[in-house]
SEDREN-320477 format. One record per atom (N, C-alpha, C): x, y, z. Coordinates in steps of 0.1 Angstrom, whole numbers, plus 2048, in hexadecimal, padded with zeros to 3 digits. Layout:
<recs>
XYZ;...
</recs>
This chain:
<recs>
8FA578745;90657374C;91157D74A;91957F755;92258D752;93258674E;938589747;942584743;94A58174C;94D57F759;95657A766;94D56F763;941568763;93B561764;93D55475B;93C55A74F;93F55673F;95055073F;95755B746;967554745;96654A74C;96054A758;96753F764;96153475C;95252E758;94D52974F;954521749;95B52E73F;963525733;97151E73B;977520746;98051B74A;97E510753;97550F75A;96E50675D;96D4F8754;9664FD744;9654F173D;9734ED735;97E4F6736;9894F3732;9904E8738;9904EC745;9944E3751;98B4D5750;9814D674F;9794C674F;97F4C3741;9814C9737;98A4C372B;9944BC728;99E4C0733;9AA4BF734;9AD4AF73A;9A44B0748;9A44A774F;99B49A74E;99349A742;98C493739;99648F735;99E49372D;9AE494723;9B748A726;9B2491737;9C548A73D;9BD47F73D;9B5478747;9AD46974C;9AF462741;9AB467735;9AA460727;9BB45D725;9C0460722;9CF45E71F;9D545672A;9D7458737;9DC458741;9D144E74C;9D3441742;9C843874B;9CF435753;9DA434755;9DF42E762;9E443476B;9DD44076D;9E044A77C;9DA444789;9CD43B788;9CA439795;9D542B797;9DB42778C;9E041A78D;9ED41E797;9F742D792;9FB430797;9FC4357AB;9F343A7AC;9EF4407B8;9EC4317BE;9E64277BC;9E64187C1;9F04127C4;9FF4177C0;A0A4107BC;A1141A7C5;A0D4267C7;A1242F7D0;A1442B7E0;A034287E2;9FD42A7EF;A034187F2;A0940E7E8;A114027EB;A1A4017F3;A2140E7F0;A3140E7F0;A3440D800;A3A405806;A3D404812;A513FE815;A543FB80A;A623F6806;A6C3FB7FB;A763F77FF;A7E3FD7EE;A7C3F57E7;A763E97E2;A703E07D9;A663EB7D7;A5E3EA7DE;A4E3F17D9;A514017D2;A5D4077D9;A644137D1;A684137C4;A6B4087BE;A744007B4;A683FC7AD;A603F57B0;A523F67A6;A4C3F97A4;A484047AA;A444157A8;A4B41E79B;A5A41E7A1;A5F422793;A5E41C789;A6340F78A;A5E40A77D;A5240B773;A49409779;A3740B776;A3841F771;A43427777;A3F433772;A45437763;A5242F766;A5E43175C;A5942D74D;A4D422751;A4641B745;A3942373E;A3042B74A;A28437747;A3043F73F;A39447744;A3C45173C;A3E44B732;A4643F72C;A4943B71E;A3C43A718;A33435719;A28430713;A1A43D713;A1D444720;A11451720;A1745B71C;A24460718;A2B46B719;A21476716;A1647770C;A10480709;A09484712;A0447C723;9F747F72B;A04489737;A1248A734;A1849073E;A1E49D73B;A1A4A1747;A1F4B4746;A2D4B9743;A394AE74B;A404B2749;A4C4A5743;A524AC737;A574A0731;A644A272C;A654A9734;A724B0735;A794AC744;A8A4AE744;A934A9750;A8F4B8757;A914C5751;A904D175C;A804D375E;A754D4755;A684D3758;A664C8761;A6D4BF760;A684B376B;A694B377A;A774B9776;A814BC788;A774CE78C;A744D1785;A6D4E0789;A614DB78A;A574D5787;A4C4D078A;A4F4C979A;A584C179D;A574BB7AA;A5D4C47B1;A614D17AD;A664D97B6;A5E4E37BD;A544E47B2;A474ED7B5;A3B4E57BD;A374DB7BA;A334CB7C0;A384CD7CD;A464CA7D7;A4B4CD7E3;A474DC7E9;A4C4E27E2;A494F07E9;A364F07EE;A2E4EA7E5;A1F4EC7EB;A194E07F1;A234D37F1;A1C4CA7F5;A144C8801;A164D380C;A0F4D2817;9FE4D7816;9FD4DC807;9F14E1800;9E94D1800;9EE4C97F6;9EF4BF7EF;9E74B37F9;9F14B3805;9E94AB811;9DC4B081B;9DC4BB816;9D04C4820;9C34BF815;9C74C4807;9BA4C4801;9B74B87FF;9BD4AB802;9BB49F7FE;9B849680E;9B54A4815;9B349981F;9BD493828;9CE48F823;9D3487827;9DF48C834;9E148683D;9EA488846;9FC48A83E;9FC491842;A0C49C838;A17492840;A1D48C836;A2C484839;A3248A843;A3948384E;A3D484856;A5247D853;A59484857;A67481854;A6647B847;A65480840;A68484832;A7848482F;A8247882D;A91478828;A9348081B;A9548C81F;A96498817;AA449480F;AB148D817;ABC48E815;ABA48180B;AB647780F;AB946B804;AB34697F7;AA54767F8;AA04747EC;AAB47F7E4;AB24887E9;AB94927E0;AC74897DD;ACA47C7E4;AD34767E3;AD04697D4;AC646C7D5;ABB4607C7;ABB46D7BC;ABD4767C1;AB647F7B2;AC64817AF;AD04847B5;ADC4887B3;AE047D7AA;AE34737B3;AE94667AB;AE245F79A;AD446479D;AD146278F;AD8468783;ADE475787;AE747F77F;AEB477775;AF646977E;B00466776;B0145577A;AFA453781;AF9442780;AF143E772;AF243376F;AED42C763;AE641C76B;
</recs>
């Protein structure tokens, strides 16, 4: 086996490690994505967050970013490819997307309580 062969290999089984890792830790991702594909209201928005706000406290170890600027830079990088996101998944790519009210939700989080 030539060593290109041997690296991809080992990264290969890294990756099924990891994500062995996450599932294990992070039982409730399909719970999430179920709670996602719910949401049709600001109630169902609101229970969403809630159900997430309680993951992070309770999984914090199964999340990448756990940090306020790792978090905001994760969904920054997240938007920038999301039209990746919906191709490989199959899914029809959001249409009128309120760009302005979600920056109006991220702003006011700043400093509301």
């Amino acid at each position: 086996m030539t060593a290109f062969a041997e690296h991809e290999l080992e990264k290969l089984a890294l990756a099924s490690v990891k994500i062995r890792w996450w599932f294990k830790y992070d039982n409730s991702l399909e719970n999430m994505h179920q709670e996602i594909n719910k949401i049709k209201s600001k109630q169902d928005f609101l229970n969403f967050l809630s159900l997430y706000i309680q993951d992070f406290r309770n999984n914090k170890d199964s999340w990448e970013n756990t940090t306020i600027d790792s978090f905001l830079e994760g969904m920054e990088s997240w938007i920038e490819d999301m039209e990746g996101y919906y191709e490989n998944m199959n899914l029809p790519l959001p249409e009128n997307v309120d760009w302005k009210t979600f920056a109006d939700i991220l702003f006011a989080a700043k400093m509301y309580e």
